[in-house]
C-alpha positions as CSV (number, residue, x, y, z in Angstrom):
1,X,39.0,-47.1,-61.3
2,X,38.5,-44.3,-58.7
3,X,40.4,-44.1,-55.7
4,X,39.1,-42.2,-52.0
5,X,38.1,-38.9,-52.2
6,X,39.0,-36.1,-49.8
7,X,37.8,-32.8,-48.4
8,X,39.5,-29.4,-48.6
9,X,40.8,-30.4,-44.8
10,X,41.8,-33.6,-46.1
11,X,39.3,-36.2,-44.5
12,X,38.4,-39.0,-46.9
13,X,34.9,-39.2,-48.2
14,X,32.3,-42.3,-48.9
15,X,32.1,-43.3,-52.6
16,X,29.1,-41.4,-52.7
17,X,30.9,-38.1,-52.0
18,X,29.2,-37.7,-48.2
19,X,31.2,-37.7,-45.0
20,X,31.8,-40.4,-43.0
21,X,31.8,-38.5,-40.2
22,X,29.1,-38.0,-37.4
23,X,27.9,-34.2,-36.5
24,X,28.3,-33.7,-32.7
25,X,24.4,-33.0,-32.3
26,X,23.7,-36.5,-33.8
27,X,25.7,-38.5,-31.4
28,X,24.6,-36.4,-28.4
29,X,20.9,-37.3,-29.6
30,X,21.8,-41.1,-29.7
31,X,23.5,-41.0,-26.2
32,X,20.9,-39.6,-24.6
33,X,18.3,-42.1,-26.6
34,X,18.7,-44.6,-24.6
35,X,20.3,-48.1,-24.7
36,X,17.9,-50.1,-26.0
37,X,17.1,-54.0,-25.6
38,X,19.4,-55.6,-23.3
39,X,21.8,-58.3,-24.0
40,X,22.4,-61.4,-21.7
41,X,25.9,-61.3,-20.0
42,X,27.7,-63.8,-21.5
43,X,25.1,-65.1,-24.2
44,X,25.0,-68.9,-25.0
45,X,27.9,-70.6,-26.9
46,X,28.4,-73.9,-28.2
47,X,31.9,-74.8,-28.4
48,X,32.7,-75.9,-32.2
49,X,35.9,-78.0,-33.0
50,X,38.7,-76.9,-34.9
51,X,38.9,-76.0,-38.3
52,X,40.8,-78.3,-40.3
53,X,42.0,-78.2,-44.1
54,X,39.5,-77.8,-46.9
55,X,39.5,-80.5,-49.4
56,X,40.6,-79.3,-53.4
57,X,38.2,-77.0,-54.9
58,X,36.7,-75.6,-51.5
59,X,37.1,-72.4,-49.0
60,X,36.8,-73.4,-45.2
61,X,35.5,-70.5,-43.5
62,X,35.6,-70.4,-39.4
63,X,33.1,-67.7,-37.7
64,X,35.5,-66.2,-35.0
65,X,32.9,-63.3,-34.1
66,X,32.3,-60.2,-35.3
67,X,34.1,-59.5,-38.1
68,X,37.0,-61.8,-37.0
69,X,37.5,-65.1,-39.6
70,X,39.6,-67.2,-40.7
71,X,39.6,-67.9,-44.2
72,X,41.8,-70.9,-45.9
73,X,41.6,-71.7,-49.1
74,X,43.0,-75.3,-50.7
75,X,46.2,-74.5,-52.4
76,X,46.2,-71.3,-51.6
77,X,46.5,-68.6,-49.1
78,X,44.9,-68.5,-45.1
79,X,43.7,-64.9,-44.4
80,X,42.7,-63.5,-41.3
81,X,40.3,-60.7,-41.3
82,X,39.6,-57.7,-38.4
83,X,41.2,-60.1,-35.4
84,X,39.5,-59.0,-32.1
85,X,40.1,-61.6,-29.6
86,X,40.0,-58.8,-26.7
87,X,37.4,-58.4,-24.2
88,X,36.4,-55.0,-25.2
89,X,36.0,-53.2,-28.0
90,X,37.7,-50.0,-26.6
91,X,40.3,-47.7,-26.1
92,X,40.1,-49.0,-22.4
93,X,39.8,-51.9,-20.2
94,X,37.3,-51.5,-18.2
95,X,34.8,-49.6,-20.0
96,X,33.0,-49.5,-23.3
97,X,31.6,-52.6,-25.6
98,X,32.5,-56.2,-24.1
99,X,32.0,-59.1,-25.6
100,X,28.6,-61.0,-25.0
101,X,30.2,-64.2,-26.4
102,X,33.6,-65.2,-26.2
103,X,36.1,-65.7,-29.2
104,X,34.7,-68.9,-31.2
105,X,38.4,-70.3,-31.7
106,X,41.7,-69.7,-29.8
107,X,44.3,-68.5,-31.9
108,X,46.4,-71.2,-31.5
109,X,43.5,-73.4,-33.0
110,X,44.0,-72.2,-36.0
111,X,46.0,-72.7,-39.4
112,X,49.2,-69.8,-39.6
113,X,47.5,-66.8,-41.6
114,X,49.5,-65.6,-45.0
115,X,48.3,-62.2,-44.2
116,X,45.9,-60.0,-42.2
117,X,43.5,-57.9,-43.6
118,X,42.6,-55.0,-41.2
119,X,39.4,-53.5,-43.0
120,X,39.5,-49.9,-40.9
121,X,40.6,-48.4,-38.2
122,X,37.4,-48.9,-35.6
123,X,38.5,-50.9,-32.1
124,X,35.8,-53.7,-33.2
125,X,37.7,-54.2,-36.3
126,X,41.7,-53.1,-35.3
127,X,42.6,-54.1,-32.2
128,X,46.1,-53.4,-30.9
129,X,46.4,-56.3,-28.0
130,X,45.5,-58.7,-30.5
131,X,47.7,-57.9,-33.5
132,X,50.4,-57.4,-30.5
133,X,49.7,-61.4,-30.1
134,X,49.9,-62.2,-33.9
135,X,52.9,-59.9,-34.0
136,X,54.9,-62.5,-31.5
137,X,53.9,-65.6,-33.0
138,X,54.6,-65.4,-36.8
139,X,54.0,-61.8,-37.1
140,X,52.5,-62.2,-40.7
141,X,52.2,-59.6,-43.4
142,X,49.1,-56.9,-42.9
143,X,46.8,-55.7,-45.9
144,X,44.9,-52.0,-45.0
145,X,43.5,-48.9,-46.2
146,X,45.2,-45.9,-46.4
147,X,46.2,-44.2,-43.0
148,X,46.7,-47.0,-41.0
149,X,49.9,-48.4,-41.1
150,X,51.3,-46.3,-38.3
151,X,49.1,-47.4,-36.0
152,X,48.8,-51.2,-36.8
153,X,52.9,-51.1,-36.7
154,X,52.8,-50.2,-32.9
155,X,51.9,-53.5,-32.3
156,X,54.7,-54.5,-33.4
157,X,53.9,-55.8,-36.8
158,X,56.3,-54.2,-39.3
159,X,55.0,-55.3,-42.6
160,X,52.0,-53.2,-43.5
161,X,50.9,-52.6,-47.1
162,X,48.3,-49.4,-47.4
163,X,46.3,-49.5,-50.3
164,X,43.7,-47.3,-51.8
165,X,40.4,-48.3,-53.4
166,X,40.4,-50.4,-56.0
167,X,44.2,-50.6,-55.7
168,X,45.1,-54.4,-55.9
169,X,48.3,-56.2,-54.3
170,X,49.5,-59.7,-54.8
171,X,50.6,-62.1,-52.4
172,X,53.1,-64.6,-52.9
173,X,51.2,-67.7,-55.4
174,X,49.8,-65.5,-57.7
175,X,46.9,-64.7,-55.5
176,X,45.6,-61.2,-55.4
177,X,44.0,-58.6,-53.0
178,X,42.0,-55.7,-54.1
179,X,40.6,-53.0,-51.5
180,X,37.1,-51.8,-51.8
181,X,35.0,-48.5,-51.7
182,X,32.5,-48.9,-48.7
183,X,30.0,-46.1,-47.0
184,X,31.4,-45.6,-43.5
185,X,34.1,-44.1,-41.9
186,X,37.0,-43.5,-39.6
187,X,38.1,-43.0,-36.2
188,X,40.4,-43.4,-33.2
189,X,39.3,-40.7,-31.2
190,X,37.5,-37.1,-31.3
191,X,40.0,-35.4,-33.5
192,X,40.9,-38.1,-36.4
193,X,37.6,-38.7,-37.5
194,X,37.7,-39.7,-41.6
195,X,41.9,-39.2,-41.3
196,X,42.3,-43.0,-42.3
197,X,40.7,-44.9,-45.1
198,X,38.1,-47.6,-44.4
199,X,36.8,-50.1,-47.2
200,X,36.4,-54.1,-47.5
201,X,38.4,-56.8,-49.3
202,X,37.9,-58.9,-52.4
203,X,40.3,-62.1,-52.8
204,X,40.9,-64.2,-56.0
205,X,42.9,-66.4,-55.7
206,X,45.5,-68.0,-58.5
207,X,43.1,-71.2,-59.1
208,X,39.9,-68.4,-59.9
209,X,38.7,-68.6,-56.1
210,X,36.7,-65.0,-55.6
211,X,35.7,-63.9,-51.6
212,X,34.4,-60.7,-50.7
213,X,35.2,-59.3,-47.0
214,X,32.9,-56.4,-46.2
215,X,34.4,-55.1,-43.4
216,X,31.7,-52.4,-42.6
217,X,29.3,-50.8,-44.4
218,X,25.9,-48.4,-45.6
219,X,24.1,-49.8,-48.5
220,X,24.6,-47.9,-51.9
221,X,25.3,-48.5,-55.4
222,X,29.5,-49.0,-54.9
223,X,28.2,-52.9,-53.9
224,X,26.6,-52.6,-57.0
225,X,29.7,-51.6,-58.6
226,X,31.6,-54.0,-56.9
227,X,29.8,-57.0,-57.7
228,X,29.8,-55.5,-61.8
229,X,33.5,-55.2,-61.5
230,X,35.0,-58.1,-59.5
231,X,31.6,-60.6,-58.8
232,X,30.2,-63.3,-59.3
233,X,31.9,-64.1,-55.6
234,X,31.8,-67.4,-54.5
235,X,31.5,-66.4,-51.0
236,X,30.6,-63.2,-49.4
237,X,31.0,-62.0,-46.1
238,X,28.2,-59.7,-45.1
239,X,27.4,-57.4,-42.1
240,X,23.3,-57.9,-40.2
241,X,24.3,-55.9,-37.3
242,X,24.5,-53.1,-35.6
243,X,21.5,-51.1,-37.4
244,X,19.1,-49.5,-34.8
245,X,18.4,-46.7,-34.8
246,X,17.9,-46.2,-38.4
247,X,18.1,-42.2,-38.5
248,X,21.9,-42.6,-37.3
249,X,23.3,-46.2,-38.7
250,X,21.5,-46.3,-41.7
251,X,24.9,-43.9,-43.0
252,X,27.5,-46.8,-41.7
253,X,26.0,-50.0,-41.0
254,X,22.9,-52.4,-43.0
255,X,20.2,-54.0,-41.7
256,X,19.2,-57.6,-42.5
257,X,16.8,-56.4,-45.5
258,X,19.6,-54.3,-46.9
259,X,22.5,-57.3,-46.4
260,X,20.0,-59.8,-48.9
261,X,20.5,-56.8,-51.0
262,X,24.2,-57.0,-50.7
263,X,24.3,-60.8,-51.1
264,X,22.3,-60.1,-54.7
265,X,24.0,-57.3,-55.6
266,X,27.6,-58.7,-55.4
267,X,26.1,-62.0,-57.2
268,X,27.2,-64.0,-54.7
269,X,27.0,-68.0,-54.5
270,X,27.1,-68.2,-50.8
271,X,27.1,-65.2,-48.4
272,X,28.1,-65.7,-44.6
273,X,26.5,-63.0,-42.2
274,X,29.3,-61.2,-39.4
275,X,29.3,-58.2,-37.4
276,X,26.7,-59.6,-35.0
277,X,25.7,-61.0,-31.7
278,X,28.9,-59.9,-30.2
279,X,29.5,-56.5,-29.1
280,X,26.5,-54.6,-28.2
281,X,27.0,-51.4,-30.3
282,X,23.9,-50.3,-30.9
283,X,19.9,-50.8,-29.7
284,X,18.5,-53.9,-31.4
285,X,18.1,-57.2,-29.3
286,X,21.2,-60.2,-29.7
287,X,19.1,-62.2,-31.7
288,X,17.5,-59.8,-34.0
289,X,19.4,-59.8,-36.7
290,X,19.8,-63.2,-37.2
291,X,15.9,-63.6,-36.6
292,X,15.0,-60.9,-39.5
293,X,17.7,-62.4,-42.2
294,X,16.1,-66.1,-41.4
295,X,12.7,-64.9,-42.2
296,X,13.7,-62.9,-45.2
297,X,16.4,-65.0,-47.0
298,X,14.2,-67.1,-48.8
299,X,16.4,-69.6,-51.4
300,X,19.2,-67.2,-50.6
301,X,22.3,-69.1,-49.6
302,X,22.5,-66.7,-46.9
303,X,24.3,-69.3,-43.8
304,X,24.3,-67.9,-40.0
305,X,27.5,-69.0,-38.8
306,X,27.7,-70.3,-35.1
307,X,30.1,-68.9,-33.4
308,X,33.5,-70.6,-34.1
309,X,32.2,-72.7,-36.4
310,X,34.1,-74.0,-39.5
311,X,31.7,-73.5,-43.1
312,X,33.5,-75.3,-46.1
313,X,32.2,-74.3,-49.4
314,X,32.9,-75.2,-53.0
315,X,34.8,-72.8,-55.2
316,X,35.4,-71.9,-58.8
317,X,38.7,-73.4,-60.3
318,X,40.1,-72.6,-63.7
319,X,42.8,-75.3,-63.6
């Protein structure tokens, strides 16, 4: 099994052998394309109690926002994936995306995570002030790509494992974590672009339990691959968002059409959409996404998660 790809400069490259990075005159075209539907300030929310313990044999699965979940399996580990409980999505505080909805559950609502798993290096996916929260509570072991680890440890949290793709490590329980090849890229600012790795997660646990964390991506044969290699997944958790316009996302984000396609290829029982409805990141309206996936999914077990809201799901066992 392959792992990242670099240029002669030494930027990693998508599975595919492409950049992830933007050319200048592309994202001066999409700044000066305009903004798109607007989004209501703050959307709608429907508070959702806590989660609570999954009975034997299941995964319980809370919807944070975004990209941010808590997953806890029975017997086995509780994993928390891209925390962003921040208002913006930002290198500042008072300008760039905010959040249309607020965090679905507190921190404190929820079970102590085994580890984190911090998918790339994007502020909707690593944010600082929140893993500088996590780091003084029970400042719990971080999973990443490549690149990363000085920056998550400014927050404070000192044990950070950087893998490559397709390079697996095991937590304590027998349960193991691989990192995945996905189609996007990298960046903190204008000069780092593609200088960390980004990719998604696939969790088995020691009972046989299989979960697949996206993180962000393009379609393209590697969730082929993946799902060849590592599926059938019991659950997946799939991007909708974050698509429009097509000429510029369709190299780092899906759209709903191409997400069903993910859910098949990955042979997934259930898949659970993210990385919508939150921050406003690109030009398509709040509720698109979730609108296009319901009218496509057919007898997909494709679920729309409200937002902090707990989805328990059976999982295979082998004991």
């Amino acid at each position: 099994m392959r792992g990242a790809g670099r240029d002669p400069n030494g930027r990693f490259l998508n599975p595919d052998g492409s950049s992830g990075g933007k050319r200048l005159s592309e994202v001066v075209r999409l700044m000066f394309g305009g903004s798109g539907a607007p989004w209501p300030a703050p959307a709608p929310v429907h508070p959702q109690p806590p989660p609570v313990p999954p009975p034997a044999g299941h995964v319980a699965v809370t919807a944070i926002g975004h990209a941010s979940f808590c997953i806890a399996f029975a017997g086995g580990p509780v994993l928390l994936t891209d925390p962003v409980w921040s208002r913006r999505a930002s290198p500042f505080s008072f300008i760039g995306p905010h959040r249309h909805r607020p965090p679905g559950q507190p921190p404190d609502a929820l079970p102590r995570p085994d580890a984190v798993l911090v998918s790339h290096n994007h502020y909707d996916h690593l944010d600082l002030a929140t893993l500088r929260r996590l780091a003084g509570m029970d400042a719990p072991p971080v999973m990443t790509g490549l690149g990363n680890a000085p920056l998550i440890r400014r927050s404070g949290l000192r044990q950070v494992t950087e893998l490559d793709w397709w390079q697996a490590h095991d937590l304590p329980g027998g349960h193991r974590i691989t990192y995945l090849p996905m189609r996007h890229g990298s960046a903190r600012g204008l000069r780092d672009q593609c200088h960390a790795l980004w990719g998604g997660f696939a969790i088995e646990t020691a009972s046989g339990a299989r979960l697949f964390f996206c993180g962000d991506t393009a379609w393209g044969p590697h969730l082929q691959e993946i799902g060849d290699r590592l599926g059938p997944f019991d659950v997946a958790l799939v991007p909708i968002g974050a698509y429009d316009p097509r000429w510029f996302m369709n190299t780092v984000h899906m759209n709903p059409e191409e997400a069903l396609l993910t859910h098949h290829a990955l042979r997934a029982r259930t898949s659970i959409a993210m990385h919508f409805g939150v921050f406003k990141l690109t030009r398509e309206a709040i509720d698109e996404p979730t609108t296009r996936l319901e009218a496509l999914r057919g007898d997909a077990d494709f679920r729309i998660p409200t937002f902090g809201e707990t989805i328990t799901l059976p999982v295979t066992t082998t004991g």
